[in-house]
Structures are given as C-alpha cells and as structure tokens.
C-alpha atoms as an extended CHARMM CRD file, in Angstrom:
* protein
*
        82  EXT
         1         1  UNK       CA            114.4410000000       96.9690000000      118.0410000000  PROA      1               0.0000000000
         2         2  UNK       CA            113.7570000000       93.4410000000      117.6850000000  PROA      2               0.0000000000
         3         3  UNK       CA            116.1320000000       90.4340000000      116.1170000000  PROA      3               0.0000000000
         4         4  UNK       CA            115.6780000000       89.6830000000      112.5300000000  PROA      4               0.0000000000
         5         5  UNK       CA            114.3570000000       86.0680000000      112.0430000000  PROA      5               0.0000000000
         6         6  UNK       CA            115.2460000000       83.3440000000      109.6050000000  PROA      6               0.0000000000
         7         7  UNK       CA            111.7690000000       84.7730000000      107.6220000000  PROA      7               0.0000000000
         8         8  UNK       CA            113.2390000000       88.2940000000      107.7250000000  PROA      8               0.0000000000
         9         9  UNK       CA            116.8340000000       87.5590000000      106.4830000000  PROA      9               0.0000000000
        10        10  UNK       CA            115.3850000000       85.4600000000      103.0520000000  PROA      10              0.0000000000
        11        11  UNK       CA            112.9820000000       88.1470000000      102.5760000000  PROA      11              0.0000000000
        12        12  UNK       CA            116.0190000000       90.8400000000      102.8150000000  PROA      12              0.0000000000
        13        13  UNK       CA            118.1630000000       88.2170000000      100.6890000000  PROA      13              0.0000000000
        14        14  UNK       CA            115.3840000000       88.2240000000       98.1680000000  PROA      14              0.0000000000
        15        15  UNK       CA            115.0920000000       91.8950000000       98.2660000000  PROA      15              0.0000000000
        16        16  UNK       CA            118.8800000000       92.5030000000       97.6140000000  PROA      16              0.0000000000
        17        17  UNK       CA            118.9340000000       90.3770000000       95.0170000000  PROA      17              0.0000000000
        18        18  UNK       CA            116.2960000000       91.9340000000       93.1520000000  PROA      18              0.0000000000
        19        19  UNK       CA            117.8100000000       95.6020000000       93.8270000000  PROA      19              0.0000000000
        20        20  UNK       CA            121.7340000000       93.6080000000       92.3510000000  PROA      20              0.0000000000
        21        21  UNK       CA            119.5680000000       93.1090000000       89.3870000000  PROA      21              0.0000000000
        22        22  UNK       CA            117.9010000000       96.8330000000       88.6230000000  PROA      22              0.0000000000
        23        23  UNK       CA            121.6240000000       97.9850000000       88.9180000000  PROA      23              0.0000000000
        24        24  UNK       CA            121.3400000000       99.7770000000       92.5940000000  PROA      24              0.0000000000
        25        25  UNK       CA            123.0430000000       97.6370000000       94.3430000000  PROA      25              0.0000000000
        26        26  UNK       CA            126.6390000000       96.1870000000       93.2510000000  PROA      26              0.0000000000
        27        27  UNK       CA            126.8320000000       92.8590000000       92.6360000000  PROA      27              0.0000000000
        28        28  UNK       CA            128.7090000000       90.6820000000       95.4620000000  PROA      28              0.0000000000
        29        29  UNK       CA            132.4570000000       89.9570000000       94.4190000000  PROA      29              0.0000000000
        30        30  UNK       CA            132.7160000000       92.0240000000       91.1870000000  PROA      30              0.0000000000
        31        31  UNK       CA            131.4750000000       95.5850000000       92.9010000000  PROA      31              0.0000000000
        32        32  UNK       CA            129.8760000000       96.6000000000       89.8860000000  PROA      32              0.0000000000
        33        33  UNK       CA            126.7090000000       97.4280000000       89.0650000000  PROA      33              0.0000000000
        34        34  UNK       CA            124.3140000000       96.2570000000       85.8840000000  PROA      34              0.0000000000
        35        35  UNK       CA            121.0090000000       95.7890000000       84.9870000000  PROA      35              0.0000000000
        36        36  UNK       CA            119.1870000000       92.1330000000       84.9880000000  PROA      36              0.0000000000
        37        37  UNK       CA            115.8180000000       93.2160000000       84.8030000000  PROA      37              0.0000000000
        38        38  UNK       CA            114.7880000000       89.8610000000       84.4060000000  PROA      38              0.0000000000
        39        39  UNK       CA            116.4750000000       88.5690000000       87.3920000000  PROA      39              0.0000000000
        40        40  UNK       CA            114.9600000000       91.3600000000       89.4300000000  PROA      40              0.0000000000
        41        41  UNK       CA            111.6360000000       90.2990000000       88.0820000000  PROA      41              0.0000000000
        42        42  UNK       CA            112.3430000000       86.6850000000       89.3890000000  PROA      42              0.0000000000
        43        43  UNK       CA            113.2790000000       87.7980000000       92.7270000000  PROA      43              0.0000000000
        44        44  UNK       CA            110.5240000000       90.5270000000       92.9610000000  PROA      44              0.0000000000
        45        45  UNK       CA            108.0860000000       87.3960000000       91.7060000000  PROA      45              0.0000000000
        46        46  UNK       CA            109.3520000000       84.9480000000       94.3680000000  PROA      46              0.0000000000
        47        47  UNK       CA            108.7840000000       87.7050000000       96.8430000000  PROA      47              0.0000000000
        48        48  UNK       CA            104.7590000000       87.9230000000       95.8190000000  PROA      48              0.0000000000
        49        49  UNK       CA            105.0410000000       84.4530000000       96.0780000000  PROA      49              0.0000000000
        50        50  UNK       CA            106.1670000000       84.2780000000       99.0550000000  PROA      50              0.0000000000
        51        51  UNK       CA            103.5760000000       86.6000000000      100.4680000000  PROA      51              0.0000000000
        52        52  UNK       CA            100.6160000000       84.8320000000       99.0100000000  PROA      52              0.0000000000
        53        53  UNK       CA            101.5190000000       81.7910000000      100.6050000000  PROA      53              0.0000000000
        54        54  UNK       CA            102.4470000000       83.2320000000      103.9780000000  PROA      54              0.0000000000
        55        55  UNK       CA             99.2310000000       84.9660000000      104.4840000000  PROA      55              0.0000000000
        56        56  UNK       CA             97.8480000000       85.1480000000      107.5980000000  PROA      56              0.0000000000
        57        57  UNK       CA            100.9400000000       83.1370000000      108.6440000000  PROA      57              0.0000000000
        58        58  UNK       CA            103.1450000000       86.0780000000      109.5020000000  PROA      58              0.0000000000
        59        59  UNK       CA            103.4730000000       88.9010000000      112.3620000000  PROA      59              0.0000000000
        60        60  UNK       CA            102.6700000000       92.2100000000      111.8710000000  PROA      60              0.0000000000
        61        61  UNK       CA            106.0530000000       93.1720000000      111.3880000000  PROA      61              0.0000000000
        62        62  UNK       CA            106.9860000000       90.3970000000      109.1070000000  PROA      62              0.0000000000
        63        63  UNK       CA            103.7450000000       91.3890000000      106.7860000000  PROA      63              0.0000000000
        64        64  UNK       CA            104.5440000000       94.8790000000      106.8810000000  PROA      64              0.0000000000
        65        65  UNK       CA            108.1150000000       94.6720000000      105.9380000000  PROA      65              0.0000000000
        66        66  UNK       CA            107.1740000000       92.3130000000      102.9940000000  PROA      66              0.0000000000
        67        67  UNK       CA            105.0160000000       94.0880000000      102.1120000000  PROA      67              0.0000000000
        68        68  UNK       CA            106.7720000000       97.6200000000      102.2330000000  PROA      68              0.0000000000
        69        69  UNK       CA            109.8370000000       95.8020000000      100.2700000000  PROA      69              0.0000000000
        70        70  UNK       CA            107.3850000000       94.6150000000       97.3420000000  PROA      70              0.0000000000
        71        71  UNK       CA            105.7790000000       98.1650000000       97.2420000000  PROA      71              0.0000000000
        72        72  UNK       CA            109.3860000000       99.3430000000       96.8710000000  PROA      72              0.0000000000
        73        73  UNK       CA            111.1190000000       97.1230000000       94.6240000000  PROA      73              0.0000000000
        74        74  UNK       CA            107.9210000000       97.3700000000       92.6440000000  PROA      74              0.0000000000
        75        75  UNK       CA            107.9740000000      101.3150000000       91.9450000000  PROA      75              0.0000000000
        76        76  UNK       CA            112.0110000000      100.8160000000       91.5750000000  PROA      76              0.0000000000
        77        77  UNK       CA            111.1860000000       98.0480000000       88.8240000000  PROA      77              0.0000000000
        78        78  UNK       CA            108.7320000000      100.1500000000       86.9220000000  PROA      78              0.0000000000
        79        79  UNK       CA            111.7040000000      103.0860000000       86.9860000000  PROA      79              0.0000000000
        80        80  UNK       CA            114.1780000000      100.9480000000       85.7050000000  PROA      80              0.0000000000
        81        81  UNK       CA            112.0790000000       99.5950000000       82.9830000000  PROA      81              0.0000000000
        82        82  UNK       CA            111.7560000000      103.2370000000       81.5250000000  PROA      82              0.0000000000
C-alpha cells in the first residue's frame, strides 16, 4: 500500500466535500447531514478541473483514483438530483 501524497489528500478533500454536500457524509462540527447540491457541483467541478489540467501530469494511480472519484461522485450527483 503506498503513502497518500499532497495530490491525493486535496483530491480526497475535494471528494469529501462534494459527498458533505449530496447529504452522505455529515458535515464536520455539526454531525448532520443536508443537501448542497450546488456545493457538491462546485467541488465535483473543481475536481474535472483539476483533472484536465493535470493530464498527463499524474501517475497511474493518481489518474485512476481521480478518475474513479469523478465517476463516483458523478453517478451519486445524478441520484441526488432525482
């Protein structure tokens, strides 16, 4: 198992912040959960961002973990829009 890098841990921070705001994960310090869809659609945004300007740039691992989270919080976006 390797060590998560600085690149890993925003990406993760990114992701958690988008899952806070479709209501899955509690929000830090209140432990309660509600939907900010557009909030998650920021953080989901910065996260394509972030992969279109890392491209090429990044390790296998990194690009497959980005890429796996965006797939995710994509499909869990589209849910929570319903």
């Amino acid at each position: 198992m390797r060590e998560h890098s600085l690149f890993d841990l925003l990406v993760l921070s990114l992701g958690n912040a988008a899952l806070v705001g479709l209501g899955i994960v509690p929000e830090p310090g209140t432990n309660t959960t509600r939907k900010d869809l557009e909030s998650a659609k920021y953080n989901i945004e910065l996260l394509e961002t972030l992969q279109k300007k890392t491209k090429g740039n990044l390790s296998q691992a990194e690009d497959e973990m980005l890429a796996s989270l965006l797939y995710d919080l994509r499909l869990k976006y589209v849910e929570a829009k319903k």
